[in-house]
C-alpha positions as CSV (number, residue, x, y, z in Angstrom):
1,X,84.1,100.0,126.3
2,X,86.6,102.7,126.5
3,X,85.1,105.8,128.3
4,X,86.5,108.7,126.0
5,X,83.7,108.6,123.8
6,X,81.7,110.8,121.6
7,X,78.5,111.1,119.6
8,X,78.4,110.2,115.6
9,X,75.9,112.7,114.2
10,X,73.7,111.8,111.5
11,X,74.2,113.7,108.0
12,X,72.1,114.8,105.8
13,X,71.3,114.4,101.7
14,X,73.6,116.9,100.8
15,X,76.6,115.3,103.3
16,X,75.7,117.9,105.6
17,X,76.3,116.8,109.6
18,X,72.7,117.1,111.6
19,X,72.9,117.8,115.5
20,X,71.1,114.9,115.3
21,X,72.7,111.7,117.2
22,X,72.9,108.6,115.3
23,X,73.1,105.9,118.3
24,X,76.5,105.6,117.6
25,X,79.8,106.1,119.6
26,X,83.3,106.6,118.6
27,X,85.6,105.8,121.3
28,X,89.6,106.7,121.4
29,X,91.1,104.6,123.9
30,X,94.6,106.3,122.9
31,X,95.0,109.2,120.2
32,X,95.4,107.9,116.4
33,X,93.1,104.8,117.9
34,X,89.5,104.3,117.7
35,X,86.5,102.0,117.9
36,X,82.9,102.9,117.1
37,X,79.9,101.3,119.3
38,X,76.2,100.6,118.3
39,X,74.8,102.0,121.4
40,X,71.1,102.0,120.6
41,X,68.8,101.1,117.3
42,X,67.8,104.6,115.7
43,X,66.2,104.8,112.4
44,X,68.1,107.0,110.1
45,X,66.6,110.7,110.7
46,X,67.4,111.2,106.3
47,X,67.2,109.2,102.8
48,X,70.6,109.4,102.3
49,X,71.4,107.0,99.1
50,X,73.3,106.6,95.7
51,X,71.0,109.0,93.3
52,X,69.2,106.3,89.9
53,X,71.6,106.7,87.0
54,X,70.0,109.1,84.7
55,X,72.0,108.6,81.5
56,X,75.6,109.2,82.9
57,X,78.4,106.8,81.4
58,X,79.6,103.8,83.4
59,X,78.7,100.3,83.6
60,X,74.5,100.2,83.3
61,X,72.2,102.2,82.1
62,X,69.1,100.7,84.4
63,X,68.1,98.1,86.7
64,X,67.8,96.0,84.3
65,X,71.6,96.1,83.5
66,X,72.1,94.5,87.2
67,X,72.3,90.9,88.5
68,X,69.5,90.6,90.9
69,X,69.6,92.4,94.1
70,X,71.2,95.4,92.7
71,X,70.0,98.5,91.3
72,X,71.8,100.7,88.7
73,X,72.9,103.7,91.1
74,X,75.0,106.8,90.2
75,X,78.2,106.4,92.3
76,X,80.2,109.1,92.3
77,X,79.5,110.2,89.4
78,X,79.7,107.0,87.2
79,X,76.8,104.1,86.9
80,X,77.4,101.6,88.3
81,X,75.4,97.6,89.7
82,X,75.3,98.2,93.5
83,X,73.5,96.1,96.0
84,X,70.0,97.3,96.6
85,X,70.5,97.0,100.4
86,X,68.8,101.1,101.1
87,X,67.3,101.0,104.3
88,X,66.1,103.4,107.2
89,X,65.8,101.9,110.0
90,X,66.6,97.6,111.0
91,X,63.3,96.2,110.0
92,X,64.5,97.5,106.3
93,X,67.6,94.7,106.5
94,X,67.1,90.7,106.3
95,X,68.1,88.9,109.5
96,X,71.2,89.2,110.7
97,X,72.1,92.7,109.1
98,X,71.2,95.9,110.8
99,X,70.5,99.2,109.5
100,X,73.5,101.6,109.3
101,X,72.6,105.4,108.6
102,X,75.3,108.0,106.7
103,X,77.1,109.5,109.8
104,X,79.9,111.8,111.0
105,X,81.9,112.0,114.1
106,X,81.6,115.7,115.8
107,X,85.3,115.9,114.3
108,X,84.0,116.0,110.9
109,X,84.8,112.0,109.9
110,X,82.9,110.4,107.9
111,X,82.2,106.9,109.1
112,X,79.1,106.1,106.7
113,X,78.5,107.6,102.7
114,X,74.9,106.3,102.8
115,X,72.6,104.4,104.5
116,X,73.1,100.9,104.2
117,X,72.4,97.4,105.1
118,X,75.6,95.6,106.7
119,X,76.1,92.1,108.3
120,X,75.8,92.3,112.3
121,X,75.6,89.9,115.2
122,X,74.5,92.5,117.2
123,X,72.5,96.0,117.4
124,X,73.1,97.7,120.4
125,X,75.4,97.6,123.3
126,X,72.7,95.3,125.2
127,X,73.3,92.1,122.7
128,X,76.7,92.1,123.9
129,X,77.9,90.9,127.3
130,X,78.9,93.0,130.5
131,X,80.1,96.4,129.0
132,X,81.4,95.7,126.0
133,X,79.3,97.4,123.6
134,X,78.0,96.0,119.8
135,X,81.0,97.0,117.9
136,X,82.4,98.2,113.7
137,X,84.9,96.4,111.7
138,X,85.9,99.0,108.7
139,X,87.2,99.0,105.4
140,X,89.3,102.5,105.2
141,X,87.1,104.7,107.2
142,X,83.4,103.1,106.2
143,X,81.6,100.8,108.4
144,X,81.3,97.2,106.7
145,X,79.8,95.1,110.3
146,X,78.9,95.3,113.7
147,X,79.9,92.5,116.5
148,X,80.1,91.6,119.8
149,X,83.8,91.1,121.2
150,X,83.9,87.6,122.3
151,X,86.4,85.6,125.0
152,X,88.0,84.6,122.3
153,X,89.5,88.1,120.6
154,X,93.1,88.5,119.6
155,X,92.4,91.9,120.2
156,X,90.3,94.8,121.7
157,X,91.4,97.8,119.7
158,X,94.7,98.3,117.2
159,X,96.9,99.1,120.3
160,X,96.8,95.6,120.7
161,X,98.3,94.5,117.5
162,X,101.6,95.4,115.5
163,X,102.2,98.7,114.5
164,X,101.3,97.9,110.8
165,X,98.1,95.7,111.7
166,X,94.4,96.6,113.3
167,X,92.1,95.1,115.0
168,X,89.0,93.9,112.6
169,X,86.3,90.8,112.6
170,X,87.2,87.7,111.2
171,X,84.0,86.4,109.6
172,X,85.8,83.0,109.1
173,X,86.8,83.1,112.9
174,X,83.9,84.5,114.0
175,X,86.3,86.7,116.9
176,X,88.2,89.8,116.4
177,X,91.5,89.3,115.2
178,X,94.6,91.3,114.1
179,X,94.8,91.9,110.2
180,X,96.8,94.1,108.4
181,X,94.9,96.5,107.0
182,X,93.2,97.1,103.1
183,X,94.9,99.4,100.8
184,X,92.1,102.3,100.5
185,X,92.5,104.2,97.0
């Protein structure tokens, strides 16, 4: 694990950053490069999720609008069916997911809207061998996962691939590979 690291903070309902440290790290190795680390299992310190739709235009009007295992939620600013996967602390999430709280780095980025269930093979840096630390594969800024490097990675961080590529979990190669990157809108 890269040693110049610092503390993601958890936020509040209102988006609001806490002083409050979330168990995770974000790491630059070199500037405009970063990897966040699961360093410990915290339960989040707020409910922070997508408000109930409340008669607000968009897809659904309630619950019952959904396929099962989502809930009709208010995302922002239209209903919408999104996966009931709220949680607050691991225990919340079925096996192999953890918990992942809304969070900001002390710089002010966000790295989590709301807390979530996501897939992990890991949930903190002990899971993992030696030093490496229980890592985050994104999509734009959000965390989507959590793994452990394994001796079979591509890559340890985006430095490692081409200029236009990064460094994210394969799912399908179960090892961390380089991708190019989504679009974000």
């Amino acid at each position: 694990m890269p040693d110049n690291c610092s503390p993601i903070f958890f936020v509040d309902a209102e988006n609001q950053q806490t002083d409050i440290e979330s168990g995770w790290v974000r790491c630059e190795p070199e500037p405009f490069d970063f990897v966040e680390y699961r360093e410990e299992a915290i339960a989040c310190a707020h409910e922070v999720f997508w408000p109930p739709c409340e008669g607000q235009d968009g897809d659904c009007a309630t619950d019952a609008d959904c396929g099962g295992g989502q809930v009709c939620s208010l995302y922002y600013n239209e209903c919408t069916c999104l996966s009931d996967d709220k949680c607050m602390s691991d225990s919340d999430c079925a096996d192999g997911e953890i918990c992942l709280c809304a969070g900001k780095t002390s710089g002010g980025n966000q790295v989590a809207f709301k807390n979530r269930c996501i897939s992990a093979g890991c949930a903190e840096k002990d899971d993992c061998m030696g030093d490496c630390g229980c890592r985050a594969t994104h999509f734009c800024s959000d965390i989507l996962a959590a793994f452990c490097p394994t001796l079979a990675d591509e890559c340890a961080n985006n430095s490692d691939c081409a200029p236009t590529d990064g460094c994210f979990w394969d799912p399908d190669q179960q090892r961390w590979t380089c991708q190019e990157p989504a679009i974000c809108e």
